[in-house]
PQR file with spaces between the fields and no chain letter, atoms N, CA, C, O and H, PARSE charges and radii, in Angstrom:
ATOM       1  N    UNK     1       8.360    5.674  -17.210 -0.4000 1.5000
ATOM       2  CA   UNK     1       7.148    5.458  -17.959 -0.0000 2.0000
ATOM       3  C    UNK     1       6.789    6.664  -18.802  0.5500 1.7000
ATOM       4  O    UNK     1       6.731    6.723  -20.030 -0.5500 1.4000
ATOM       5  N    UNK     2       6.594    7.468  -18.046 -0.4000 1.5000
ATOM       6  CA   UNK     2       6.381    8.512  -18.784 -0.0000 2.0000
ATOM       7  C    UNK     2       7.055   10.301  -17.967  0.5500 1.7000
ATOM       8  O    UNK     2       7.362   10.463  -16.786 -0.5500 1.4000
ATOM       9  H    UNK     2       6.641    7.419  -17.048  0.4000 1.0000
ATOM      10  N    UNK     3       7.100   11.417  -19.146 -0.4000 1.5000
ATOM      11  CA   UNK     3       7.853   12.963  -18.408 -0.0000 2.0000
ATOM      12  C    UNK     3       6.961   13.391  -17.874  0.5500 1.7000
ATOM      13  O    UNK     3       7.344   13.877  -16.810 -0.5500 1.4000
ATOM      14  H    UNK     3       6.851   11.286  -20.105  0.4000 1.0000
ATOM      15  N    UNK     4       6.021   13.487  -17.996 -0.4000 1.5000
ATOM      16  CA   UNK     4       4.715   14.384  -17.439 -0.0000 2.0000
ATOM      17  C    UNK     4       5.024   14.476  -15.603  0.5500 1.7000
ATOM      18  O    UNK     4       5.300   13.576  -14.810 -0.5500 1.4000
ATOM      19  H    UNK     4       5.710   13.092  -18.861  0.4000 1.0000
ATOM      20  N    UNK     5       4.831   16.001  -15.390 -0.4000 1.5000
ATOM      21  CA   UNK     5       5.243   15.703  -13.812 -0.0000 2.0000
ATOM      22  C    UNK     5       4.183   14.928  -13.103  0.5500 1.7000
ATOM      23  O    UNK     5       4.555   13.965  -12.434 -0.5500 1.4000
ATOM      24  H    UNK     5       4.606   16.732  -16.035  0.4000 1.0000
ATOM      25  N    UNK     6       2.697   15.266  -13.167 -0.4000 1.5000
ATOM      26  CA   UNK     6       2.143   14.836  -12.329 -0.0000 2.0000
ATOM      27  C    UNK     6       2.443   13.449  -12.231  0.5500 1.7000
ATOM      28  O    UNK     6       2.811   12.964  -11.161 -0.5500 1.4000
ATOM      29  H    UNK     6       2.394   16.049  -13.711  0.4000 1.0000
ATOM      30  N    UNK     7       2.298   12.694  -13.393 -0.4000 1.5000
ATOM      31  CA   UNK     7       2.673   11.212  -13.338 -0.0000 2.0000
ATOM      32  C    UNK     7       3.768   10.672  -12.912  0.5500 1.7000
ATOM      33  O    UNK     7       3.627    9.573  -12.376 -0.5500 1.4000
ATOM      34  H    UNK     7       1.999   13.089  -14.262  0.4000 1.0000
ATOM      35  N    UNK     8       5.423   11.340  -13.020 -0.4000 1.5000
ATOM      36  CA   UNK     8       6.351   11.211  -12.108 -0.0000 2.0000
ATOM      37  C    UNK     8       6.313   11.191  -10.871  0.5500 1.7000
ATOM      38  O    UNK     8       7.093   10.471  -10.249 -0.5500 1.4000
ATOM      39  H    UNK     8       5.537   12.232  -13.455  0.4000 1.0000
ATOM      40  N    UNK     9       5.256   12.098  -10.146 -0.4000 1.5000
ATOM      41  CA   UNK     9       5.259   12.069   -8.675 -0.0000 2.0000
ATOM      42  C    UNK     9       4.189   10.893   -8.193  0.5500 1.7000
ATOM      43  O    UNK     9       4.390   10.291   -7.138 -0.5500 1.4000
ATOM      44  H    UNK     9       4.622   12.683  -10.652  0.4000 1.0000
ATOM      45  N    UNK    10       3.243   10.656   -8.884 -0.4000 1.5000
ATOM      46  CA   UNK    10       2.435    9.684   -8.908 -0.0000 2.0000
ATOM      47  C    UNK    10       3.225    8.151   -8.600  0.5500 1.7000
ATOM      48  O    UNK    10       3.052    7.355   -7.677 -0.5500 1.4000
ATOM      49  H    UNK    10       3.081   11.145   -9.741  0.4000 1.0000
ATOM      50  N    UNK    11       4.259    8.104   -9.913 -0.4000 1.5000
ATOM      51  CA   UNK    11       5.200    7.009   -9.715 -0.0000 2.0000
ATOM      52  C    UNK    11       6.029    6.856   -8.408  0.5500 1.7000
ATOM      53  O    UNK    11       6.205    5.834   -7.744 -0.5500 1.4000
ATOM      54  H    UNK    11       4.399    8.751  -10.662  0.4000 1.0000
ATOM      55  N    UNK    12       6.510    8.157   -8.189 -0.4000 1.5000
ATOM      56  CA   UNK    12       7.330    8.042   -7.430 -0.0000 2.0000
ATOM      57  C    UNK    12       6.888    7.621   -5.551  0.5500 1.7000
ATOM      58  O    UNK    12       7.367    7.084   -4.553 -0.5500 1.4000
ATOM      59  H    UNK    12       6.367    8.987   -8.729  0.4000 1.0000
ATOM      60  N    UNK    13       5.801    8.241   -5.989 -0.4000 1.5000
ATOM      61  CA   UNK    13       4.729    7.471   -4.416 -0.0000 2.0000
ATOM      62  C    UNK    13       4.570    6.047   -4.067  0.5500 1.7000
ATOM      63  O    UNK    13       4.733    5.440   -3.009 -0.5500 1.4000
ATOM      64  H    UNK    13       5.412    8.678   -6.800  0.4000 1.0000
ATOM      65  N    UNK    14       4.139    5.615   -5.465 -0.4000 1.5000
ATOM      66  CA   UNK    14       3.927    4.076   -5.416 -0.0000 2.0000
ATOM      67  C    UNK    14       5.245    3.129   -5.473  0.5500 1.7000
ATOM      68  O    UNK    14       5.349    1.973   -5.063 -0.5500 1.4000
ATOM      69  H    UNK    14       4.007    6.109   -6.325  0.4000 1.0000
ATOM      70  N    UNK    15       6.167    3.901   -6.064 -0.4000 1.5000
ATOM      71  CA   UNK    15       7.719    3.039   -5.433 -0.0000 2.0000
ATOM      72  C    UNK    15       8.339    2.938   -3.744  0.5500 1.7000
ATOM      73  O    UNK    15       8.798    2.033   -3.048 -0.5500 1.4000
ATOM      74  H    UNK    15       6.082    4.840   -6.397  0.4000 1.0000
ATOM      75  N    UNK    16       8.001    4.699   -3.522 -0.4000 1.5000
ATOM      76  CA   UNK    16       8.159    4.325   -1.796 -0.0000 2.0000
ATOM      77  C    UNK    16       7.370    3.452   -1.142  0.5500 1.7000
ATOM      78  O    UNK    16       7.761    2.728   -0.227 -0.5500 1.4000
ATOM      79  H    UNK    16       7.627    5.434   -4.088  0.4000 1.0000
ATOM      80  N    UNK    17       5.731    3.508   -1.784 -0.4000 1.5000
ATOM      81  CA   UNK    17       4.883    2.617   -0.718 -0.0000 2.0000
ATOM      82  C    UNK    17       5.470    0.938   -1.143  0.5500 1.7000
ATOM      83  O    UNK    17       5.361    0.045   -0.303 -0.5500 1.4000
ATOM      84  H    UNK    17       5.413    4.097   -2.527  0.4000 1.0000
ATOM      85  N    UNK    18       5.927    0.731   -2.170 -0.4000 1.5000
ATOM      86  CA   UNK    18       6.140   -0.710   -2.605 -0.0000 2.0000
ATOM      87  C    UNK    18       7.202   -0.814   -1.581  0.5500 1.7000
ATOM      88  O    UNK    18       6.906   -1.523   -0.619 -0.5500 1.4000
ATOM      89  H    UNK    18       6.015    1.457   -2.853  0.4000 1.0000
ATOM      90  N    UNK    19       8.518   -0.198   -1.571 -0.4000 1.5000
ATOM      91  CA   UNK    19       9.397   -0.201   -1.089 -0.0000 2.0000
ATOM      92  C    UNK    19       9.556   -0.154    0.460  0.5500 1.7000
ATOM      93  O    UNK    19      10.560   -0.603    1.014 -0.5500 1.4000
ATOM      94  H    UNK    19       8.758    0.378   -2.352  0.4000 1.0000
ATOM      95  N    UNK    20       8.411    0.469    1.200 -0.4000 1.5000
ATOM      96  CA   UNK    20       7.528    0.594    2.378 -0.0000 2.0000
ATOM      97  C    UNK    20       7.006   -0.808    2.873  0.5500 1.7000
ATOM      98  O    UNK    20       7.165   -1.245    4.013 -0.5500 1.4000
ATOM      99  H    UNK    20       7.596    0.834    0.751  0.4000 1.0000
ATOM     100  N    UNK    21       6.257   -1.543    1.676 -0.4000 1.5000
ATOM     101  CA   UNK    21       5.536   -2.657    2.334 -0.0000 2.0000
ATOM     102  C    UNK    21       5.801   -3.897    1.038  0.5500 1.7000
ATOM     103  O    UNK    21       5.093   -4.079    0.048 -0.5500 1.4000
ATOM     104  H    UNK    21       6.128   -1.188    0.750  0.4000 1.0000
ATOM     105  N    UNK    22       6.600   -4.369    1.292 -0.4000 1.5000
ATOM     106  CA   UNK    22       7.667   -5.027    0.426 -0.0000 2.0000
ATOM     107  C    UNK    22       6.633   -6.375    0.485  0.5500 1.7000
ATOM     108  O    UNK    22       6.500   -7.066   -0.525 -0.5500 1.4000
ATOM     109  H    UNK    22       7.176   -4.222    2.097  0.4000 1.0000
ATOM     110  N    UNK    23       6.061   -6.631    1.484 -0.4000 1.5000
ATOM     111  CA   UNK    23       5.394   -7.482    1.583 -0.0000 2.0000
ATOM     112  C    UNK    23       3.843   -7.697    0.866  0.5500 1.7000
ATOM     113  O    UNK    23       3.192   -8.727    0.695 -0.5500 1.4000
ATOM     114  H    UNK    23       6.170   -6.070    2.305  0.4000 1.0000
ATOM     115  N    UNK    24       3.590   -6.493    0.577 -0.4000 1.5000
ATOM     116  CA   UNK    24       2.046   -5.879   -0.550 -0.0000 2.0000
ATOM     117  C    UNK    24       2.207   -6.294   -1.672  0.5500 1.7000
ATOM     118  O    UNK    24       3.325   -6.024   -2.111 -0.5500 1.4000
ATOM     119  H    UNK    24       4.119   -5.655    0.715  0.4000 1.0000
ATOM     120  N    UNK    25       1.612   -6.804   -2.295 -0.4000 1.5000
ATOM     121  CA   UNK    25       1.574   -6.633   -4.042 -0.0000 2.0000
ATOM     122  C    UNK    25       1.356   -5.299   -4.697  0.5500 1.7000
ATOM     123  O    UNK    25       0.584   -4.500   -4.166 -0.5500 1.4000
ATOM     124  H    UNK    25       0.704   -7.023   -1.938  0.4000 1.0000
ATOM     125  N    UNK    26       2.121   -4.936   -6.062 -0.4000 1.5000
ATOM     126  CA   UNK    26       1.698   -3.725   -6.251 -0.0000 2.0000
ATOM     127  C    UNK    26      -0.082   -3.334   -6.593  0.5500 1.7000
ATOM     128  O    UNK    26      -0.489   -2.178   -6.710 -0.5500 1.4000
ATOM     129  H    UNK    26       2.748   -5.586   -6.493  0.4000 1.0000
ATOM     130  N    UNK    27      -0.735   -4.250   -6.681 -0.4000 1.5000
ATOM     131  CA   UNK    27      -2.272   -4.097   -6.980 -0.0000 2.0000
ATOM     132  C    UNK    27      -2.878   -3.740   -5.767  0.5500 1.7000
ATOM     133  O    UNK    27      -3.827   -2.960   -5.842 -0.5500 1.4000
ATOM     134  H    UNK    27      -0.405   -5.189   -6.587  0.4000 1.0000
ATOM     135  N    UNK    28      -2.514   -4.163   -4.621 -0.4000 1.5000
ATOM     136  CA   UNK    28      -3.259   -4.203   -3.663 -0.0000 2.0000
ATOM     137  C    UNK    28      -2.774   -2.226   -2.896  0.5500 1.7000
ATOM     138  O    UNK    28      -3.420   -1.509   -2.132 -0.5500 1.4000
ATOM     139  H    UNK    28      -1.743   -4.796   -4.560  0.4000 1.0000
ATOM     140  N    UNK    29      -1.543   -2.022   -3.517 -0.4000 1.5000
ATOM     141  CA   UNK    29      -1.170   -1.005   -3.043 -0.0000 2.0000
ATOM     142  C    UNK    29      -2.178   -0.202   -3.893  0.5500 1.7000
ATOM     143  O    UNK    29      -3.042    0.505   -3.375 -0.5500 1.4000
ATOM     144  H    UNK    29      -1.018   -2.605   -4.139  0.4000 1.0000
ATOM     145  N    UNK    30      -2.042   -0.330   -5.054 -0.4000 1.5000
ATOM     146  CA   UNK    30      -2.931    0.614   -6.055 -0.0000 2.0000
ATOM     147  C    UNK    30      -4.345    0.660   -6.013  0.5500 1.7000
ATOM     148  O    UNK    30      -5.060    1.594   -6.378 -0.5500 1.4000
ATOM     149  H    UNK    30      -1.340   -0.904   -5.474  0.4000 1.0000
ATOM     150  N    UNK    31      -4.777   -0.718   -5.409 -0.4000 1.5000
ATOM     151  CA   UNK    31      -6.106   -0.239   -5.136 -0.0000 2.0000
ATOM     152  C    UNK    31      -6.560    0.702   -3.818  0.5500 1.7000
ATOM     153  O    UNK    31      -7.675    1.223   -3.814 -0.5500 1.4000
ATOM     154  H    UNK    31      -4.197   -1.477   -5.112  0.4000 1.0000
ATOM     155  N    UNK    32      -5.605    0.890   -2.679 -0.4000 1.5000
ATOM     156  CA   UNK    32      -5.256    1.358   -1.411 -0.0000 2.0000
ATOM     157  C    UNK    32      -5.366    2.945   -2.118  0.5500 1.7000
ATOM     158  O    UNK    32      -6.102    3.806   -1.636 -0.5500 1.4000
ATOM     159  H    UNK    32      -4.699    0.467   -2.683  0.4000 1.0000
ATOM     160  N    UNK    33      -4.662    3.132   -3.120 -0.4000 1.5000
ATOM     161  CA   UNK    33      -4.474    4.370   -3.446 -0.0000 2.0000
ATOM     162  C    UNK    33      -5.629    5.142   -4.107  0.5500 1.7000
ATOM     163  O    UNK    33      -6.143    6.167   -3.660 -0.5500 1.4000
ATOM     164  H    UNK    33      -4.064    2.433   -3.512  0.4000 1.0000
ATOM     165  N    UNK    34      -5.964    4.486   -5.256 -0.4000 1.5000
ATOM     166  CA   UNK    34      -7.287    4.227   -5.735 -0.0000 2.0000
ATOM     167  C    UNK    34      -8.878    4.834   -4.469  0.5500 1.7000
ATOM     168  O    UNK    34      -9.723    5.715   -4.633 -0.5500 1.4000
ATOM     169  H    UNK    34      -5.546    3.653   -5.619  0.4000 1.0000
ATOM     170  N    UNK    35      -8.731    4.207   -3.733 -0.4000 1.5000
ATOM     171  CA   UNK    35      -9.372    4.552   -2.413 -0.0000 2.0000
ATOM     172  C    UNK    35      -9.549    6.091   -1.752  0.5500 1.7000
ATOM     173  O    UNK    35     -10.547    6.754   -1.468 -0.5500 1.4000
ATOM     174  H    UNK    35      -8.045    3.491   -3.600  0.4000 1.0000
ATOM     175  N    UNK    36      -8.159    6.331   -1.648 -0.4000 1.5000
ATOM     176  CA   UNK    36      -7.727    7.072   -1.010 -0.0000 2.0000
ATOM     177  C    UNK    36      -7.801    8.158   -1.922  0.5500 1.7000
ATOM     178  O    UNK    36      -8.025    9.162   -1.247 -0.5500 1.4000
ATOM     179  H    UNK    36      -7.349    5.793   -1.878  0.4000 1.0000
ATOM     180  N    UNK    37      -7.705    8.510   -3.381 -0.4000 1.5000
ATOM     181  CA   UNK    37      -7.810    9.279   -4.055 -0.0000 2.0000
ATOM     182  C    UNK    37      -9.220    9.693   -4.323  0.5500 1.7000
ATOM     183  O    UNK    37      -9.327   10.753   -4.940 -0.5500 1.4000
ATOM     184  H    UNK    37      -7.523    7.694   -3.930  0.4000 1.0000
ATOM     185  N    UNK    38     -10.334    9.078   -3.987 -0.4000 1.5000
ATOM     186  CA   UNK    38     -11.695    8.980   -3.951 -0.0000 2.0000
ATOM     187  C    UNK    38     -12.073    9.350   -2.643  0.5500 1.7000
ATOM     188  O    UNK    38     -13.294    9.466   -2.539 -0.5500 1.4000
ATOM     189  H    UNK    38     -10.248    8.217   -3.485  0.4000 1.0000
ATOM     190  N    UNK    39     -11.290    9.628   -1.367 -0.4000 1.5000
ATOM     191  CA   UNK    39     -11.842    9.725   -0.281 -0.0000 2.0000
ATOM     192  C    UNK    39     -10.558   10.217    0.374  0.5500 1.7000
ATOM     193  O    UNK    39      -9.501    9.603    0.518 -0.5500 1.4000
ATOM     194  H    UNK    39     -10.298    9.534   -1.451  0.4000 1.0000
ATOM     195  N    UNK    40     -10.917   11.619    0.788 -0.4000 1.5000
ATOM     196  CA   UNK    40      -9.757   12.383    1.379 -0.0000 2.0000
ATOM     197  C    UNK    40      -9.583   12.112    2.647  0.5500 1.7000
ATOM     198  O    UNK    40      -8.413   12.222    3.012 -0.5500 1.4000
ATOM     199  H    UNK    40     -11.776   12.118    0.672  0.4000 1.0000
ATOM     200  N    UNK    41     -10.569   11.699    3.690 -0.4000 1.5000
ATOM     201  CA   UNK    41     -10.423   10.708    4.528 -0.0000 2.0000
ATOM     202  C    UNK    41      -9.574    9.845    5.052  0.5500 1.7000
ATOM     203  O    UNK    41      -9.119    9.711    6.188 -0.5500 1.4000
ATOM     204  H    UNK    41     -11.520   11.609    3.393  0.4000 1.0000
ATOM     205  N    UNK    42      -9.398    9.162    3.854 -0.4000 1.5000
ATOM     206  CA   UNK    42      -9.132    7.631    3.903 -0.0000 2.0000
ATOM     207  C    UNK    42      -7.106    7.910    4.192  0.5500 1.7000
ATOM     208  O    UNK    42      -6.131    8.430    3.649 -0.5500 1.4000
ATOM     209  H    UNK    42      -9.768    9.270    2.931  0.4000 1.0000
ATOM     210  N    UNK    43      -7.474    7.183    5.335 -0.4000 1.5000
ATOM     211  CA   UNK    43      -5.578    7.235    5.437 -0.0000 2.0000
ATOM     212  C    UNK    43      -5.215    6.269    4.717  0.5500 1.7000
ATOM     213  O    UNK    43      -5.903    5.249    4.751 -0.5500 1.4000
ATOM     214  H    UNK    43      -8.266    6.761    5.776  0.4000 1.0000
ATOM     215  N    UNK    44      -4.122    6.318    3.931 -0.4000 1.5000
ATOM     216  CA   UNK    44      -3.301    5.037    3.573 -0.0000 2.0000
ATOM     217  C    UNK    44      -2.644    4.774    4.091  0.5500 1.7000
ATOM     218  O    UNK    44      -2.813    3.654    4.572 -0.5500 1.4000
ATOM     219  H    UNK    44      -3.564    7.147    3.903  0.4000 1.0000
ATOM     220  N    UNK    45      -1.596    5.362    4.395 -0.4000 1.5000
ATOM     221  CA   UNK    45      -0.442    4.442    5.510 -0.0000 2.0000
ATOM     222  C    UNK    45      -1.241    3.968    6.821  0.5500 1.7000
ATOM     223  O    UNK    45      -0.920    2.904    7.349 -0.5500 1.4000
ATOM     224  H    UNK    45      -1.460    6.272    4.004  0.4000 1.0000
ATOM     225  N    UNK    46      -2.375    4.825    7.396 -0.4000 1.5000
ATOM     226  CA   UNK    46      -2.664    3.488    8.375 -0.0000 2.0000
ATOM     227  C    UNK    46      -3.495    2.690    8.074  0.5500 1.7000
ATOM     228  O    UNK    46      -3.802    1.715    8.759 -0.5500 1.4000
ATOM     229  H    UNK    46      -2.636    5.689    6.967  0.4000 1.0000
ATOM     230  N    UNK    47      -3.822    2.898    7.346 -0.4000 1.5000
ATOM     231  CA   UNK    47      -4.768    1.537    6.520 -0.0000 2.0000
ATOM     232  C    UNK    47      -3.694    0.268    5.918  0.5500 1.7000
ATOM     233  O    UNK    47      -4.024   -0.917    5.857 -0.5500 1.4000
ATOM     234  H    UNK    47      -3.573    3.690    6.789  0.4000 1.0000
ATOM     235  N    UNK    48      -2.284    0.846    5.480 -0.4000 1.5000
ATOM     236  CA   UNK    48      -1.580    0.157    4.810 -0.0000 2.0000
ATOM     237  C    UNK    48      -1.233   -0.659    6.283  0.5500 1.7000
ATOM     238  O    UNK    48      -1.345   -1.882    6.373 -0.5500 1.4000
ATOM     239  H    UNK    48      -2.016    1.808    5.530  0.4000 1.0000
ATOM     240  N    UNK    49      -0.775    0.255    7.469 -0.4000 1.5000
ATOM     241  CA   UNK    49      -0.605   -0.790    9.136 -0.0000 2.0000
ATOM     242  C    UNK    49      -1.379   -1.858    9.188  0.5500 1.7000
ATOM     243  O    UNK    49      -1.020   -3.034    9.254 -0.5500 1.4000
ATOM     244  H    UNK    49      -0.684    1.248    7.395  0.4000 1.0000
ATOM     245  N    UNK    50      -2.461   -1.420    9.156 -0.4000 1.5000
ATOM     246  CA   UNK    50      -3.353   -2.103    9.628 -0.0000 2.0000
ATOM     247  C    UNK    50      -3.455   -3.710    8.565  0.5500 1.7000
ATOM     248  O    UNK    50      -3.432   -4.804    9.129 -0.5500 1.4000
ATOM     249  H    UNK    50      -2.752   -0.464    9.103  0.4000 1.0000
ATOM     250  N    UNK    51      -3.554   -3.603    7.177 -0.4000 1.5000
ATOM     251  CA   UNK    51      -3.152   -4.891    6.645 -0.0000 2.0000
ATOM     252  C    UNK    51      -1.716   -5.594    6.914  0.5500 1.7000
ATOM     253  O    UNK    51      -1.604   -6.811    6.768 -0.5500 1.4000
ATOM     254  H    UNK    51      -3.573   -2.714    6.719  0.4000 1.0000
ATOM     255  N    UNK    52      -0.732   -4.867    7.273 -0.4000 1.5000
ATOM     256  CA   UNK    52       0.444   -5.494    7.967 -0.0000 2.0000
ATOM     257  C    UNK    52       0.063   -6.341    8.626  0.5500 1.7000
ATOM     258  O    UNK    52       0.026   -7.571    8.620 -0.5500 1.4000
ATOM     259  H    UNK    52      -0.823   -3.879    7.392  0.4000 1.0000
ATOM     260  N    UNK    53      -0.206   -5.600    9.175 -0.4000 1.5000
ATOM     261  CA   UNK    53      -0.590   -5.922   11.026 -0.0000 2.0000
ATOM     262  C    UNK    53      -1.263   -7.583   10.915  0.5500 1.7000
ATOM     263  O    UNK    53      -0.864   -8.688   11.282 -0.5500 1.4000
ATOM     264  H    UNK    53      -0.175   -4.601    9.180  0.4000 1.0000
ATOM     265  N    UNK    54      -2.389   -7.113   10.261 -0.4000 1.5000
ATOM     266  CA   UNK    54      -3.338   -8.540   10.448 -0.0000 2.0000
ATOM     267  C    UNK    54      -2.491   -9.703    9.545  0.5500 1.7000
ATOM     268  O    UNK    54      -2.431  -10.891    9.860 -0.5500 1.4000
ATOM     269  H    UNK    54      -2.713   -6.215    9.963  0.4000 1.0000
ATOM     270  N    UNK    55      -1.782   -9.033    8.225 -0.4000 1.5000
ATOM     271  CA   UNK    55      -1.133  -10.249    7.815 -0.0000 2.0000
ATOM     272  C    UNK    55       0.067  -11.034    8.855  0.5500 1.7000
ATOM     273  O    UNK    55       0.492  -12.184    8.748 -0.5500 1.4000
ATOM     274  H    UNK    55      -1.830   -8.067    7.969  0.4000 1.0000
ATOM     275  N    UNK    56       0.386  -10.126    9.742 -0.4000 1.5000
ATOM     276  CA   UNK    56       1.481  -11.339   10.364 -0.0000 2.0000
ATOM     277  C    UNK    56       1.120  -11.158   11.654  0.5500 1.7000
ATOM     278  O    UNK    56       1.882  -10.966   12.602 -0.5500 1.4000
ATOM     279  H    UNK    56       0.041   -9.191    9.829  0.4000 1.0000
ATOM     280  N    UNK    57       0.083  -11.215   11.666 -0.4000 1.5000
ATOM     281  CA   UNK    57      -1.220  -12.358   13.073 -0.0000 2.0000
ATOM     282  C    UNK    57      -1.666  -13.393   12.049  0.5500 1.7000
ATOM     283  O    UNK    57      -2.027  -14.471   12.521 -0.5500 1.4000
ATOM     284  H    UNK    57      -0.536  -11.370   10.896  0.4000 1.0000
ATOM     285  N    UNK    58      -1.692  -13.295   11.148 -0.4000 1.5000
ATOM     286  CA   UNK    58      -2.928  -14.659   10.315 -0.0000 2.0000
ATOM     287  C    UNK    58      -1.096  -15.039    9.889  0.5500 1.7000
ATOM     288  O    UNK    58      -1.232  -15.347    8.705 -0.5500 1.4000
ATOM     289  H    UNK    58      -1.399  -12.419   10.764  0.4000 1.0000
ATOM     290  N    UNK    59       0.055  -15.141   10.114 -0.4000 1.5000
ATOM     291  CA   UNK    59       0.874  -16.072    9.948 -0.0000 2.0000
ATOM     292  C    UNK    59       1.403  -16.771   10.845  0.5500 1.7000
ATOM     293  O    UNK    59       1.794  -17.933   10.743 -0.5500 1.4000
ATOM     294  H    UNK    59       0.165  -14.890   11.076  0.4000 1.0000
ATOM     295  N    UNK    60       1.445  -15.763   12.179 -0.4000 1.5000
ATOM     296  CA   UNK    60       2.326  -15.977   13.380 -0.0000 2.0000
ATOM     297  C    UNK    60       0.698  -17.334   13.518  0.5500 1.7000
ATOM     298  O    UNK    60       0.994  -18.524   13.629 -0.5500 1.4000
ATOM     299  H    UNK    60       1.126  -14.819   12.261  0.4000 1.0000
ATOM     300  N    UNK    61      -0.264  -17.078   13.498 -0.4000 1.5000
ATOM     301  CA   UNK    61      -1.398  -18.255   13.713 -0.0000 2.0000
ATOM     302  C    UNK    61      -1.349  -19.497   12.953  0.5500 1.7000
ATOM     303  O    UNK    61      -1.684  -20.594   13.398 -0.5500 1.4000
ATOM     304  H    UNK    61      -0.504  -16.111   13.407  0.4000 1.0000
ATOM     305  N    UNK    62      -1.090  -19.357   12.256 -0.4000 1.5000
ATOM     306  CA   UNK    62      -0.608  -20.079   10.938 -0.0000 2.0000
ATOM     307  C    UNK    62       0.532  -21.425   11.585  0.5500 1.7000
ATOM     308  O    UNK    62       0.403  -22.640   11.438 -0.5500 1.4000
ATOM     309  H    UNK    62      -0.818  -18.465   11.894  0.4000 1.0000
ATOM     310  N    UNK    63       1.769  -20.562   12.414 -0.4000 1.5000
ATOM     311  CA   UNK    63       2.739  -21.014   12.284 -0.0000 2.0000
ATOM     312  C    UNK    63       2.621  -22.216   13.799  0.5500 1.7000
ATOM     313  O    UNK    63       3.288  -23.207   14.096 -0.5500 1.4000
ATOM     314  H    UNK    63       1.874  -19.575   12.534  0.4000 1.0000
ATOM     315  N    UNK    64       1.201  -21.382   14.620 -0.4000 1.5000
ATOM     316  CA   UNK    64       1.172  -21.894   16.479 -0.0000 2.0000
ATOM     317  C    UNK    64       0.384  -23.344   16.081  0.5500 1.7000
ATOM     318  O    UNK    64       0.255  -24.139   17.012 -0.5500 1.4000
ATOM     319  H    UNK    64       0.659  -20.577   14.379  0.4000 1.0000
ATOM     320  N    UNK    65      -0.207  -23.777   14.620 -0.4000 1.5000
ATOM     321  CA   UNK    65      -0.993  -24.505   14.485 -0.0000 2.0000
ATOM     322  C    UNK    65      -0.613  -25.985   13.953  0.5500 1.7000
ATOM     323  O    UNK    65      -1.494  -26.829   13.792 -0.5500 1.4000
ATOM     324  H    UNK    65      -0.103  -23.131   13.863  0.4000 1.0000
């Protein structure tokens, strides 16, 4: 996209997390990040678990029904 480093490493975050949670859309990752860049706090990877998580309980439920 673009040379600029900061933005290379920027990119290069959001390809591991895509590549991480294959199952995320990239929006939902970016808004995760988005978050997290506003709040030093804010974990992403366990925040990113934690939507795992609940997405495949609301399928495995999905599937008992």
């Amino acid at each position: 996209m673009t040379d600029k480093p900061g933005f290379k490493a920027f990119e290069k975050r959001i390809e591991e997390l895509i590549e991480k949670t294959g199952d995320m859309s990239p929006a939902l990752i970016m808004t995760l990040m988005k978050r997290a860049e506003g709040n030093p706090a804010f974990d992403l990877e366990k925040e990113m678990e934690r939507l795992r998580t609940a997405a495949r309980s609301s399928k495995e439920e999905s599937r008992a029904q």
